[in-house]
Each structure stands twice: as structure tokens, then as C-alpha cells.
C-alpha positions in Angstrom: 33.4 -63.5 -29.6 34.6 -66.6 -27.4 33.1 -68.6 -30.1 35.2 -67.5 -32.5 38.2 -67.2 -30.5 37.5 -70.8 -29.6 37.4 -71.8 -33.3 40.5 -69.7 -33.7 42.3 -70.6 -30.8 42.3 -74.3 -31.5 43.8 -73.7 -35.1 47.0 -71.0 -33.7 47.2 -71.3 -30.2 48.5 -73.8 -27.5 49.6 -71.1 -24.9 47.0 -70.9 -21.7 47.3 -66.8 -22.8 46.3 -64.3 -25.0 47.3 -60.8 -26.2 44.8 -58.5 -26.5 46.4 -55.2 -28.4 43.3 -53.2 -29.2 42.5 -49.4 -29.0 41.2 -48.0 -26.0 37.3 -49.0 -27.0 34.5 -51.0 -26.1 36.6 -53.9 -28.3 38.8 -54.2 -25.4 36.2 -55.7 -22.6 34.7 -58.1 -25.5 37.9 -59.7 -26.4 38.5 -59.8 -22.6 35.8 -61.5 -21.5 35.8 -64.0 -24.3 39.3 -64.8 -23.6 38.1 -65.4 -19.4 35.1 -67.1 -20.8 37.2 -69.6 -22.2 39.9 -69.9 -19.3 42.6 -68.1 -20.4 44.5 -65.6 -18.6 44.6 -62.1 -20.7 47.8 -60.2 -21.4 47.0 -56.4 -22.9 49.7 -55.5 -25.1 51.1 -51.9 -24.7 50.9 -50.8 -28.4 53.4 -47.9 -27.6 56.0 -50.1 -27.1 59.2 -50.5 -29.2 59.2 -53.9 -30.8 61.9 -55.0 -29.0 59.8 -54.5 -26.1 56.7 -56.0 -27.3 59.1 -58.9 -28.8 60.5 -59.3 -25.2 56.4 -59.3 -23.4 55.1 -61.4 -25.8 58.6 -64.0 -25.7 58.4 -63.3 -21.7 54.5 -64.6 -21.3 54.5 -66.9 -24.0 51.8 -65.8 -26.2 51.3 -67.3 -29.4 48.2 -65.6 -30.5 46.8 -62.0 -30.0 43.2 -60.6 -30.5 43.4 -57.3 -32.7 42.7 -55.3 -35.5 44.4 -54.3 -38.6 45.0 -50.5 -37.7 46.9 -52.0 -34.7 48.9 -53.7 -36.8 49.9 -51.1 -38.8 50.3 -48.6 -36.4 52.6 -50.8 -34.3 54.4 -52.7 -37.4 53.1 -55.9 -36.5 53.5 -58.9 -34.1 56.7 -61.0 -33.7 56.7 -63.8 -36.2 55.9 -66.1 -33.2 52.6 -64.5 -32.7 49.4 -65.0 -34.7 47.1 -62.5 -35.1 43.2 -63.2 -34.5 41.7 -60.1 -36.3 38.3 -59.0 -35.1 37.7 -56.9 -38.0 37.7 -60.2 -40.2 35.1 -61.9 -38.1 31.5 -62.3 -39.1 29.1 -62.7 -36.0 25.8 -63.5 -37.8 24.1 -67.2 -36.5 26.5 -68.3 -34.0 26.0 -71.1 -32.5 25.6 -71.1 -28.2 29.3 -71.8 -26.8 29.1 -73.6 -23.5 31.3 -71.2 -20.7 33.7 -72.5 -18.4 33.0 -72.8 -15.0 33.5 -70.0 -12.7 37.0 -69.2 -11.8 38.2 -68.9 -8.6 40.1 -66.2 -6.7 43.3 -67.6 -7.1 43.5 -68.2 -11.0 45.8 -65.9 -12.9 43.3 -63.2 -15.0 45.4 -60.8 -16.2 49.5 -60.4 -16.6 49.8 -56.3 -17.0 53.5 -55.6 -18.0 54.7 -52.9 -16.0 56.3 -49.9 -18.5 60.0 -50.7 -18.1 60.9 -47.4 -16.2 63.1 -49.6 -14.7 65.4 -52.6 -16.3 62.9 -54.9 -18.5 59.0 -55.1 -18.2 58.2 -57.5 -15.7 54.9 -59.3 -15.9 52.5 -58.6 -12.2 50.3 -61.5 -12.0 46.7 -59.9 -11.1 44.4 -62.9 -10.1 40.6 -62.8 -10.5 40.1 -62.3 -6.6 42.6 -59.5 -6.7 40.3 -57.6 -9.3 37.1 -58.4 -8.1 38.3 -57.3 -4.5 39.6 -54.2 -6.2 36.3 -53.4 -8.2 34.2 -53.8 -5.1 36.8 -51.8 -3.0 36.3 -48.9 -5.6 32.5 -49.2 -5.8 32.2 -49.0 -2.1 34.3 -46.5 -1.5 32.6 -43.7 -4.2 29.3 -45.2 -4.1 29.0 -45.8 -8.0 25.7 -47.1 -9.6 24.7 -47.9 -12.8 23.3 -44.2 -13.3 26.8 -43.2 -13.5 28.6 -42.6 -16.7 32.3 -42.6 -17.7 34.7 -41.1 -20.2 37.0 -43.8 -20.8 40.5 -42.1 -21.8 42.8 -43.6 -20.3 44.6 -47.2 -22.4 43.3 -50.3 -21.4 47.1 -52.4 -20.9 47.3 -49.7 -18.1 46.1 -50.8 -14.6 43.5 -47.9 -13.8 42.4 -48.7 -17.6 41.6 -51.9 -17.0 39.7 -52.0 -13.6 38.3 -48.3 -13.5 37.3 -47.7 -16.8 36.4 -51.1 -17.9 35.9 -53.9 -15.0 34.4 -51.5 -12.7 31.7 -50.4 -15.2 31.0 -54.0 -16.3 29.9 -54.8 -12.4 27.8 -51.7 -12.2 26.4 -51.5 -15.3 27.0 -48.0 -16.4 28.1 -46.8 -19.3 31.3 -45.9 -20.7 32.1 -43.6 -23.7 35.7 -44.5 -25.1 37.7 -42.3 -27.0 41.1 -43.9 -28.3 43.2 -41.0 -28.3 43.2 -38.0 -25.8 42.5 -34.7 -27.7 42.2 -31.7 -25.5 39.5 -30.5 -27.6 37.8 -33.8 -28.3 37.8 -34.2 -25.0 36.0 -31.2 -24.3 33.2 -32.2 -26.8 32.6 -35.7 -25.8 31.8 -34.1 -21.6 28.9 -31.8 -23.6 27.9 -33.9 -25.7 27.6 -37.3 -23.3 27.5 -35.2 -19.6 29.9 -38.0 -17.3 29.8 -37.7 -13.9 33.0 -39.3 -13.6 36.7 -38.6 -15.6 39.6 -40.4 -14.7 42.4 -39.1 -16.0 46.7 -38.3 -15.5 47.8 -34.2 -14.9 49.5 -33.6 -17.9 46.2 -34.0 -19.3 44.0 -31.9 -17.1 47.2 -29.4 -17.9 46.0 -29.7 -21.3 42.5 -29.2 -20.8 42.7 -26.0 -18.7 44.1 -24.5 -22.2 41.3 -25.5 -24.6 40.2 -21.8 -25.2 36.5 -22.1 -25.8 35.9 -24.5 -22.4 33.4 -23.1 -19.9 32.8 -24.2 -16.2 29.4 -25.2 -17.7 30.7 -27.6 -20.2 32.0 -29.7 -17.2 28.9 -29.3 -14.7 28.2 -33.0 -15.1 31.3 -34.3 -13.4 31.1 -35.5 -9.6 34.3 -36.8 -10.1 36.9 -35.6 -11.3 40.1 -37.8 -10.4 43.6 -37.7 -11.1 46.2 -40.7 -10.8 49.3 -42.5 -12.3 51.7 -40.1 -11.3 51.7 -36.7 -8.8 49.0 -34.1 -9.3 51.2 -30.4 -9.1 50.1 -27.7 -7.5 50.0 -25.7 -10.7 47.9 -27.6 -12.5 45.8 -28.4 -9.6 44.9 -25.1 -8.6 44.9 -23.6 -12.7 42.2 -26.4 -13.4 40.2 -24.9 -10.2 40.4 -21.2 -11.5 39.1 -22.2 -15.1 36.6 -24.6 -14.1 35.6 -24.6 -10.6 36.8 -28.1 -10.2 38.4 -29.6 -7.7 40.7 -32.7 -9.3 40.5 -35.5 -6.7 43.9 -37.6 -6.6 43.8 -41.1 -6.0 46.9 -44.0 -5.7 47.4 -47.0 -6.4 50.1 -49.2 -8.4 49.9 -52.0 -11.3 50.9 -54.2 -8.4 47.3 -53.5 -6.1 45.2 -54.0 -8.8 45.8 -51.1 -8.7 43.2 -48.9 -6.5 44.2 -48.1 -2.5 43.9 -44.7 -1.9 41.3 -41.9 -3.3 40.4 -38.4 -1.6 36.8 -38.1 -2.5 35.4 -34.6 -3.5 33.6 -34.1 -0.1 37.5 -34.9 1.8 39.5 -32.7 -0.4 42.2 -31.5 0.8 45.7 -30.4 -1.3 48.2 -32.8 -1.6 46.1 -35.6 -0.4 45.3 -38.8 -2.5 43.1 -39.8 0.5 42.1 -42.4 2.5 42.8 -46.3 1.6 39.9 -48.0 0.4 38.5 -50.6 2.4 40.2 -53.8 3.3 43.6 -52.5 2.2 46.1 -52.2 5.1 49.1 -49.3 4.5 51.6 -48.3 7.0 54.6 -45.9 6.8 58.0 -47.6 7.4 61.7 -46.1 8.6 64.9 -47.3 6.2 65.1 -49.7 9.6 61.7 -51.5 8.6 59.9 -49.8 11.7 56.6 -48.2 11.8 56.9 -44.2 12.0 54.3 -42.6 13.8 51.8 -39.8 12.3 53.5 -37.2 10.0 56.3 -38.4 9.7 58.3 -39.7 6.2 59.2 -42.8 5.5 57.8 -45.9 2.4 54.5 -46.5 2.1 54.0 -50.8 2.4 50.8 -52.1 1.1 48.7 -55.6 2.3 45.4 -56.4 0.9 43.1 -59.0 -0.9 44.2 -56.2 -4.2 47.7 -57.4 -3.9 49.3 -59.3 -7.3 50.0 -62.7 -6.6 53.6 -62.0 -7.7 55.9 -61.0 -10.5 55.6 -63.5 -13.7 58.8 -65.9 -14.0 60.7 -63.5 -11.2 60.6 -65.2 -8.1 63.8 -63.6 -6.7 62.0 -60.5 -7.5 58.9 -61.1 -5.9 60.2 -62.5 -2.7 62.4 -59.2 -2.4 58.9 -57.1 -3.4 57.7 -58.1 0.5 58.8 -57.2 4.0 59.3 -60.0 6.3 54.9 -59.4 7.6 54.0 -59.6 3.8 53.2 -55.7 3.0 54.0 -55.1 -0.4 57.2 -52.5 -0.6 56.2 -49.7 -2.9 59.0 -47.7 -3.4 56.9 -44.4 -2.5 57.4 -42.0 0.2 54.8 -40.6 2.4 53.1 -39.7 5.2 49.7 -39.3 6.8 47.7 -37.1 8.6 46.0 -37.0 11.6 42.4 -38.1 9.6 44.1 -41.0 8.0 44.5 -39.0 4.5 47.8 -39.9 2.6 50.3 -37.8 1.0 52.8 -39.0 -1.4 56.1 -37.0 -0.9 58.5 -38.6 -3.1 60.3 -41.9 -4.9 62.9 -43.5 -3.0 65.2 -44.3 -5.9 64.7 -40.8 -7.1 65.6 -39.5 -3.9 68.9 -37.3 -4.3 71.4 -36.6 -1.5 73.3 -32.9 -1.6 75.0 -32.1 0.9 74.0 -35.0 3.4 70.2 -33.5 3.0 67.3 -35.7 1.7 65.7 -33.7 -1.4 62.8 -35.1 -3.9 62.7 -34.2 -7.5 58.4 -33.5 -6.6 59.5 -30.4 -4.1 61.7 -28.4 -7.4 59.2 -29.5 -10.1 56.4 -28.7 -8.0 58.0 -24.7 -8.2 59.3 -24.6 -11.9 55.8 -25.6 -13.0 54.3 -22.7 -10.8 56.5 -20.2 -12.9 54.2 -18.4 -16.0 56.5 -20.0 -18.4 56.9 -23.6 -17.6 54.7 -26.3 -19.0 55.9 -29.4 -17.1 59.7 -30.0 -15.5 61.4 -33.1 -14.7 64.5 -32.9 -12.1 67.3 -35.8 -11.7 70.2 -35.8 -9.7 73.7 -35.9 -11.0 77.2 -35.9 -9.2 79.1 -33.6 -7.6 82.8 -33.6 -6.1 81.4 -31.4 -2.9 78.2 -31.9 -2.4 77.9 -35.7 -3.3 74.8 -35.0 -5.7 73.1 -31.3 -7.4 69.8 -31.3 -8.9 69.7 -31.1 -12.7 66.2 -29.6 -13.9 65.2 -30.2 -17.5 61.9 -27.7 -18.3 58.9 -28.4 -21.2 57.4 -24.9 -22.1 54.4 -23.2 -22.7 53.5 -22.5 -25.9 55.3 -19.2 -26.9 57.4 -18.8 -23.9 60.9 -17.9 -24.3 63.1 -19.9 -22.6 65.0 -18.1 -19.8 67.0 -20.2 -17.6 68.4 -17.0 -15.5 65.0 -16.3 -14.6 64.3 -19.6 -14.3 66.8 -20.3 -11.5 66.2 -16.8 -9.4 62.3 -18.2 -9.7 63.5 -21.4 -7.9 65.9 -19.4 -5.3 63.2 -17.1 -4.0 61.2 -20.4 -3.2 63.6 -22.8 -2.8 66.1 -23.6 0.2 70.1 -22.6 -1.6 71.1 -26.4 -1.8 67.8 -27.6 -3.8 68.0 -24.9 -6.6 69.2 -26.8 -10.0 72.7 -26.3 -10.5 71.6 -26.4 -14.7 68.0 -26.1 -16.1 67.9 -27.1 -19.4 64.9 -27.2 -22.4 63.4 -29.5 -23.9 61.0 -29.3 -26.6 58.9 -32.2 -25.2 59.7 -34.5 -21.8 60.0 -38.1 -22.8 56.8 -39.7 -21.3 55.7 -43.2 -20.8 52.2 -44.7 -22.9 49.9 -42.9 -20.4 51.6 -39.4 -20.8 54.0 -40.1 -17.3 57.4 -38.1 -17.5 59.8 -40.7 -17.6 62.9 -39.4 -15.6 65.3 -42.5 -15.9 65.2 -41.6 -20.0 66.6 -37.7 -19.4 69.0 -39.8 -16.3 70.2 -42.0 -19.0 71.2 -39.0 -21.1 73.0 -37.4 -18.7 74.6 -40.6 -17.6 75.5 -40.5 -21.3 76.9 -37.5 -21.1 79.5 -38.9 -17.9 80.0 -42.5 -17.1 80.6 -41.5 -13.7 77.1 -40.0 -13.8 74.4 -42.7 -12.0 
């Protein structure tokens, strides 16, 4: 593969990086390692993005070539004109000659750019360095103990951080095997675990939501699994405990960002506890901060700031950005809110740009979706805030249901003010056939925001 990319390379390409827009497969960690092999730093292409987007990632990095495959190309339209296409499918690999490798990179060289999704403003490139993934591969292996006996379902897409160095780096360095499936099919799904028998799934809630609702699944099909983890966005309680009462499974949340690499926190099976996303993994420093920049003691709120060897190098082109992305000690600033526990375990409360004020009280969108999805009809809920003349903001809840439920918003709203405090109940709760969510299934709630904004330019 570097062979040919080298022979390719030298005929369309003057950039020092590469796209790589491939399926989630085992395609993905050839190209990828051909493209290191030969010095260049990697840039995986979300597939799922508009093409102005993937215009504006490829412009923004300066790619002029990108490793794919025809179906890619269809399925996304194409590149930008800029951008040449090296097609694996038109390669022949029969008596290549030996290529001679580069010499061993060090820690500081640029491997990867990983554009974040664009939840807020335009993607921004986080410059992930080969010493920030190696650290975060041996971080990971360390902390779950994984050996090349171990086997993987790879679901998750490969431009996405956990992608990357869970289901493909981390598998590489332990040898184990991964079986990759390019699209997640509940059902599918469902077949590959009895058919291959992983120990380890890594997956997002919305789709252990969906697997809880194949009909024919058994706690036997999933026996294999010793873990059974859950990250890129908050696990709820509903689907949490539904997976538990169908399987006998408990999911196991970890945390992490594009930005760490992205692995700092996981709550291994034997340390479960609800809510948690668990300790940090070794060598990664986290402490909770007040809106005052001072450390707050046990249990009590305030951002989570992150230092460690796993930490991106910076934001690509953006150095106003990724000066203001660290405190004055150098911990990155996350954005999240949280807390710990007296054992060290980590719980993630909130955003702090989703955090909505009504009536001079602190509420997170998490606390109301957390009890619309508990009621028998709801699917998956999204909350944003929206103004209000008396109470400065009210909570607008927008509802996904389950197939066949009527939608009920009376019922609805007495379901959230038997649980909820008055002032947090949605002042509206409106339905949606499907919540807008990002490539890796994440609700996105600055897309149903901008509606509403829409709606009322005096809405933020």
C-alpha cells in the first residue's frame, strides 16, 4: 500500500497530508499506516459531511490527494476539484517491489488532524501527535488489561476519535482482532456478536437503545462480552438500566474528547457504579474548577480541565483558539461539568454552554432528558433553552418516539412535573420524527437551537 501510494503520491500530491475517506473496515488502518510509513500526517475525512463542509476540511488542511474507494465517492458526490483521488479498488498488489520505510517518528510529529464535527462554528482541525496516541493506546491497554486474545466489534467510524485509537490503533499494538462492520444495523449487529463472540463493544447509547429492541436477542447471544462500554456522549438512565433488564449487562461509560486522544476516563465492569464514567486512566491529570479558575473540593460542580501526555498539541491554523483552550497551569478547558466522588470516579453532569439559567437557578438539558426518556413513550429527547421576559430562560424539550407511541405532550409534561422541580419542567415539548444527530448518531442540540432561533431573532 505505501508503495503504491508512493508511486501515486509523487504523480498528485505535494501536500505533507493525506485524506483517508474509507468505510469503517480493515481498509482504514492500511491506508493509515502507509500514509505514516511514508511521513505523512493522516487526515480522515468525515464522509457524512455536507460538501461544503468536506470542501472547507480539505481547503482548511491542505490536502491535495485522498486514499478511497469508488463507493465513497458516490456515496458522498465526490471530492473538491482540488483533491485527487487515489482509489484502492484500482490498485493491483501482485510483485511489489520492497519500499524502504521512513525512519521512526518521534513523539512530537503531527500523525493525525481529526476535524472536530462542527457542533460549534466551523470544524477546526485538533492536531493529535504520534506521542499523544501512543501514550493514549498504552494508557487504555493498561488500564483494561487488553491482550491479543481479545477480540473487537469495530462499529464505530474511523474519522471519529474513539474510532481511530480504540477500535483500530489499540488493536494494532495488541494484536487482536477486529471485526468491522461499516454500517450499524441493530440486527446485524446482533449477528456478528454470535457469530464472532467479542469480548469487547464500544459503542454510543442511542445504539445500545437500539439493540435492547432487536426482538429475537437473548442474554446468551451477548455472553462473550467483558466489556461492554459506552462513550461520545451521556449514557441515560433509561437506556442504561433497559439494556440491564434484557441482557444482564452492565454498559460501562467511559470519557474522553477528540482533543485527549481521546481516552481519560473509563469505569471498568468490576467499578460500576451509575452515572460514573470512572476513574482517569493513568498519567492523565483532571481536576474540577469554580467559574473563578479555583479548585473545588470533592462533590462539588464545577469544569472538568484535563493535562496529560494524551493532550493535542493544538488546534490546526487557530492559534488564538488554542491559546484560549488552556488555563494559565496548561490543563486543557473541556467545556464539561462534573464532579467526583470520594473513590476518584467521575461523573459528568452537564455542558457549560448548554447550561440554561431560569429564574437565577443553574439547570442542565441532561437532568429533563434524563426523565422524558424514562417515560414508556419516548425514544430519545433533546432540551434547549429559549428566552423568557420573567424568568430570563425556560426549557424547550423536543421528544423522538418509540415506535407506535402516540404522541402526547399533556402527558408528557405531568410525567416531567411529578419528577421534576416546577421551574425545570419544559414550558413546550414538541415531536420530532427523528433528532438531528451528528456522524456517530450524537443528538446535535445547536441544530434544533438554531430552529428555534429561527423562529425569534431574539432567541440565542
Amino acid at each position: 500500500m505505501a508503495w503504491h501510494l508512493a508511486r501515486e503520491i509523487e504523480r498528485v500530491s505535494k501536500a505533507e497530508r493525506i485524506g483517508i475517506m474509507l468505510p469503517t473496515s480493515g481498509l482504514f488502518p492500511c491506508a493509515a499506516l502507509a500514509g505514516w510509513i511514508l511521513g505523512k500526517t493522516i487526515v480522515p475525512l468525515n464522509y457524512l459531511l455536507a460538501q461544503g463542509d468536506l470542501a472547507y476540511v480539505c481547503a482548511d488542511s491542505g490536502l491535495d490527494a485522498c486514499v478511497t474507494v469508488g463507493p465513497m465517492l458516490e456515496f458522498t458526490g465526490g471530492l473538491p476539484e482540488s483533491v485527487r483521488a487515489i482509489r484502492m479498488d484500482q490498485m493491483s498488489f501482485g510483485g511489489i517491489p520492497p519500499i524502504r520505510r521512513s525512519r521512526r517518528r518521534a513523539d512530537s510529529e503531527l500523525a493525525v488532524l481529526l476535524y472536530t464535527s462542527g457542533t460549534s462554528g466551523r470544524p477546526k482541525g485538533v492536531m493529535l501527535t504520534c506521542g499523544n496516541l501512543r501514550t493514549n493506546v498504552e494508557q487504555v491497554v493498561e488500564h483494561a488489561k487488553f491482550t491479543r486474545v481479545d477480540t473487537m466489534l469495530g462499529v464505530l467510524p474511523q474519522f471519529h476519535s474513539f474510532g481511530l485509537t480504540v477500535l483500530t490503533l489499540l488493536p494494532l499494538a495488541v494484536g487482536c482482532k477486529v471485526v468491522y462492520t461499516a454500517r450499524f444495523v441493530p440486527r446485524r449487529i446482533i449477528a456478528l456478536i454470535k457469530e464472532h463472540h467479542p469480548s469487547v463493544l464500544v459503542a454510543i447509547p442511542s445504539m445500545y437503545g437500539a439493540l435492547r429492541l432487536v426482538k429475537d436477542a437473548s442474554p446468551k447471544d451477548l455472553a462473550s462480552l467483558r466489556f461492554t462500554v459506552s462513550g461520545g456522549e451521556p449514557l441515560s438512565t433509561a437506556v442504561a438500566d433497559g439494556f440491564y433488564e434484557r441482557f444482564g449487562i452492565r454498559i460501562s461509560e467511559g470519557y474522553g474528547l477528540t482533543e485527549t486522544s481521546p481516552v481519560t476516563n473509563w469505569c471498568l465492569p468490576l467499578e460500576w457504579r451509575p452515572r460514573s464514567v470512572g476513574r482517569a486512566v493513568k498519567g492523565v491529570d483532571e481536576r474540577i474548577v469554580s467559574p473563578s479558575g479555583d479548585t473545588v473540593g470533592q462533590g462539588a460542580e464545577g469544569e472538568i480541565r484535563i493535562k496529560g501526555p494524551n493532550v493535542m498539541a493544538g488546534y490546526w491554523n487557530l492559534p488564538e483558539e488554542t491559546s484560549a483552550a488552556f488555563d494559565e497551569q496548561g490543563y486543557f478547558r473541556t467545556g464539561d461539568i462534573g464532579r467526583f466522588d470520594g473513590d476518584g470516579h467521575l461523573f459528568i453532569t452537564g455542558r457549560i454552554k448548554e447550561m440554561l439559567i431560569i429564574g437565577g437557578e443553574n439547570v442542565f438539558p441532561r437532568e429533563i432528558e434524563e426523565v422524558l426518556d424514562r417515560h414508556e413513550s419516548v425514544k430519545a429527547s433533546a432540551v434547549v433553552g429559549v428566552n423568557d421576559a420573567s424568568r430570563g430562560e425556560t426549557a424547550l424539550a423536543f421528544v423522538e418516539l418509540k415506535d407506535g407511541a402516540a404522541f402526547n405532550e399533556p402527558s408528557l409534561r405531568a410525567w416531567c412535573r411529578e419528577h421534576l422541580a416546577q421551574f425545570k419542567v419544559p414550558r413546550e415539548i414538541r415531536h420530532r420524527d427523528a433528532l438531528p444527530r451528528n456522524a456517530t448518531g450524537k443528538i446535535m442540540r445547536r441544530a434544533l437551537a438554531a430552529e428555534v432561533a429561527a423562529e425569534s431573532p431574539a432567541t440565542p
